[in-house]
C-alpha positions as CSV (number, residue, x, y, z in Angstrom):
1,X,-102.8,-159.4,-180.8
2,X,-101.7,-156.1,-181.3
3,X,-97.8,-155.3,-179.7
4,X,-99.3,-153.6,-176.7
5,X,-101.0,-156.9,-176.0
6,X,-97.8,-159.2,-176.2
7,X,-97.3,-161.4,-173.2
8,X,-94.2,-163.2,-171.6
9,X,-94.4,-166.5,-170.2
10,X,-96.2,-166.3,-166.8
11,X,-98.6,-163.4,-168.3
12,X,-96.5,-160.3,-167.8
13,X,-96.6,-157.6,-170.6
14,X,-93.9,-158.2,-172.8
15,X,-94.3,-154.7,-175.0
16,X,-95.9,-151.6,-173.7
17,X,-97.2,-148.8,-176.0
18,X,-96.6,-144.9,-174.5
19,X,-95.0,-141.7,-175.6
20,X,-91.3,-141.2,-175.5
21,X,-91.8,-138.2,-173.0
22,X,-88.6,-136.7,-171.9
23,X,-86.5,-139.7,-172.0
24,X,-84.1,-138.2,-174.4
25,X,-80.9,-140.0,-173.4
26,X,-82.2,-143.3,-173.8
27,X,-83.7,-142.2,-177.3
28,X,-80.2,-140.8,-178.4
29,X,-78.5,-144.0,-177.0
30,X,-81.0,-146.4,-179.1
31,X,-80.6,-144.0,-182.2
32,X,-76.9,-144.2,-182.0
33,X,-76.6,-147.9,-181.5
34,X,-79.1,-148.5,-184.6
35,X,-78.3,-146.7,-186.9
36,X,-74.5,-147.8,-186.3
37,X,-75.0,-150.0,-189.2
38,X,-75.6,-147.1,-192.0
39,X,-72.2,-146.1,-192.5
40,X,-72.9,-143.1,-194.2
41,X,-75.3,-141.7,-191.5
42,X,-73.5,-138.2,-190.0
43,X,-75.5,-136.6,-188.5
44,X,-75.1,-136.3,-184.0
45,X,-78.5,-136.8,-182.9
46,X,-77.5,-136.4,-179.2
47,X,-79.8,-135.8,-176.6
48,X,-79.7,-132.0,-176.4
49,X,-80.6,-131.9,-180.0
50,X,-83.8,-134.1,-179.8
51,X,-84.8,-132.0,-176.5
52,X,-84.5,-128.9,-178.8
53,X,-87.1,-130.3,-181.3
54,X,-89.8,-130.5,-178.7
55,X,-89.5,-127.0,-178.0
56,X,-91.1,-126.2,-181.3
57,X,-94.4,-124.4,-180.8
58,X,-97.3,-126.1,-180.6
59,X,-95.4,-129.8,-180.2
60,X,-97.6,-132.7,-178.9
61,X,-95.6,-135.2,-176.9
62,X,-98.9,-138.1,-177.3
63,X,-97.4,-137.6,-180.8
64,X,-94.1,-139.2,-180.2
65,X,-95.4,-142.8,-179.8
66,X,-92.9,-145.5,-178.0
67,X,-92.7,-149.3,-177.7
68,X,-91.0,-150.4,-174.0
69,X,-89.7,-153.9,-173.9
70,X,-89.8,-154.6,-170.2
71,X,-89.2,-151.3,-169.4
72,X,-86.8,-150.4,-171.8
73,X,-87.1,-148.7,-175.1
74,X,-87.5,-150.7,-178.1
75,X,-88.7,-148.8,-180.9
76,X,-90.0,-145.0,-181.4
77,X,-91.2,-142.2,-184.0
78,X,-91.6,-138.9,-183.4
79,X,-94.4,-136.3,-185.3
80,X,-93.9,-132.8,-185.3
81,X,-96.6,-130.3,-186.5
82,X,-95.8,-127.9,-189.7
83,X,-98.5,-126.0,-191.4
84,X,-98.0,-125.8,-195.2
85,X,-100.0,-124.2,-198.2
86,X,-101.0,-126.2,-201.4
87,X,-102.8,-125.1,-204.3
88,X,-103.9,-122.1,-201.8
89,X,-105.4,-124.5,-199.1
90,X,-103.5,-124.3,-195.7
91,X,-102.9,-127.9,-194.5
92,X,-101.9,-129.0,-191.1
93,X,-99.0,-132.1,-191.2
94,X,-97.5,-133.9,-188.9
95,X,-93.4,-134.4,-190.0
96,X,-92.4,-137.7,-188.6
97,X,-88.5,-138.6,-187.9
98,X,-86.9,-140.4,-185.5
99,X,-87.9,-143.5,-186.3
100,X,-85.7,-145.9,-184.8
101,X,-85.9,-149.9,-183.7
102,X,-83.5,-150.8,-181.6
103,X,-81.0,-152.9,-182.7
104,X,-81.7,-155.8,-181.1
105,X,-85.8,-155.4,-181.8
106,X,-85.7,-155.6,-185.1
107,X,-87.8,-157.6,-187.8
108,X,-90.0,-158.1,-185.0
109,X,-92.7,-155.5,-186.6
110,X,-92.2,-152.5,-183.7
111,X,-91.0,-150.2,-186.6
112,X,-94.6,-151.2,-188.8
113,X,-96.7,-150.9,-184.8
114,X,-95.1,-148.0,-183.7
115,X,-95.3,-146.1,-186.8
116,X,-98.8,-146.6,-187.4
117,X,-99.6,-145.8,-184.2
118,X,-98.2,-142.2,-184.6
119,X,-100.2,-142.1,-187.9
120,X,-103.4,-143.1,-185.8
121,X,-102.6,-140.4,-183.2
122,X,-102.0,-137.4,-185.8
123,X,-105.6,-138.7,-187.6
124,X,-106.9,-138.2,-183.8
125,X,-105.5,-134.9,-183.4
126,X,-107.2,-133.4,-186.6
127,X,-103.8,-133.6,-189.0
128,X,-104.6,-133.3,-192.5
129,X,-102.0,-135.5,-193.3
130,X,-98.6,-136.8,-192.3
């Protein structure tokens, strides 16, 4: 049963699968909260800031995939495209960051579902690699 197909008692969906879409301020509050444990982590990844990385051209939001427990966001990755050249061949990647569980989802394989899930979205869209 894949995390999509999770029940609760009674039948309802547990999980959902979907994209992130513009739901920045919950994605900087679940960032924040999980990766309060990494004492060195520094960086302010605040809701402006992940807005701004969607506005890179040629961004596909279908490629930032998102776990919903009941509604609310429990785990999430993010792929944006870069084009790089090796060994004189142009290749098309997809740069994944992001990825976040949130704190009180974790060891409960979202992180593994969600991230192969953004993997199986950039093979979709024609990425040579990610």
């Amino acid at each position: 049963m894949s995390v999509a197909e999770t029940k609760a008692p009674g039948g309802r969906p547990r999980h959902s699968i979907g994209t992130l879409g513009n739901r920045f301020e919950e994605a900087a509050q679940v960032i924040r909260e999980s990766w309060s444990e990494n004492h060195e982590q520094s960086s302010d990844y605040n809701p402006e800031f992940i807005a701004s990385c969607y506005e890179y051209p040629g961004v596909d939001p279908a490629l930032s995939p998102a776990i919903f427990e009941n509604g609310k966001l429990a785990a999430f990755v993010s792929a944006f495209p870069r084009q790089v050249r090796l060994y004189g061949s142009s290749l098309r990647l997809a740069l994944l960051t992001f990825f976040t569980v949130a704190k009180g989802m974790k060891g409960k394989g979202l992180g593994l579902a969600v991230w192969a899930e953004c993997l199986r979205r950039a093979r979709e869209a024609g990425y040579d690699g990610a």
